[in-house]
N, C-alpha and C positions, 0 to 999 in steps of 0.2 A: 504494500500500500504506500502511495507516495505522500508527501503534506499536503497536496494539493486537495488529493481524495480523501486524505483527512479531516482537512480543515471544514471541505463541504459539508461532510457530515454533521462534523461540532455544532458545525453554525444552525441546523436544524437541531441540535439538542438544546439549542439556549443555550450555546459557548461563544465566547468573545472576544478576541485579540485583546489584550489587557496595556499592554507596552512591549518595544522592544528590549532586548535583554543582551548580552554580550556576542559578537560575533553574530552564526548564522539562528541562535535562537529564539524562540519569542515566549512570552509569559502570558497563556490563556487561561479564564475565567468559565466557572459556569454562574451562570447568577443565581438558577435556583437555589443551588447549594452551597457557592462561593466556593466553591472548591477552586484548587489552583495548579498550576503544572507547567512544567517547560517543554517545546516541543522544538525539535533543530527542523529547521528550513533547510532540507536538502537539495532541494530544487526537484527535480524528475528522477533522483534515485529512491529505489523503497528503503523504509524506515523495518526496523528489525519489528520483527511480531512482538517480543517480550517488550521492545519500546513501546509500542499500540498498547497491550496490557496493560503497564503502567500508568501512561496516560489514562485509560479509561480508570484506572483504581481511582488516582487521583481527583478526577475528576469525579466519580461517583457515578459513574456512568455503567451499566449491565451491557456482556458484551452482545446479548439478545437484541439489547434493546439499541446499540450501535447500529449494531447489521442488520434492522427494520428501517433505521433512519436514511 
């Protein structure tokens, strides 16, 4: 999965680019839950599965409920 298809997703879970963060990373929000997490802007390369997982923990997000969005 690359950030691109990531980020798509987020943005229908009620996630939100927060600010940039060092380098190629950024600092996204969800606002239902305020969760918080760092995601690298790879550009067109995929992003490691265990990275995805992460992200969703952090965020509070079920991985069901990602891959319906």
């Amino acid at each position: 999965m690359t950030y691109r298809e990531l980020t798509r997703k987020l943005r229908r879970l009620d996630c939100e680019l927060d600010r940039q963060a060092r380098g190629s990373h950024e600092i996204w929000i969800r606002r239902s839950t305020r969760g918080r997490t760092t995601i690298p802007n790879w550009g067109s390369r995929d992003l490691r599965s265990g990275t995805v997982r992460a992200i969703l923990r952090d965020l509070g997000i079920e991985r069901e409920e990602f891959e319906r969005a």
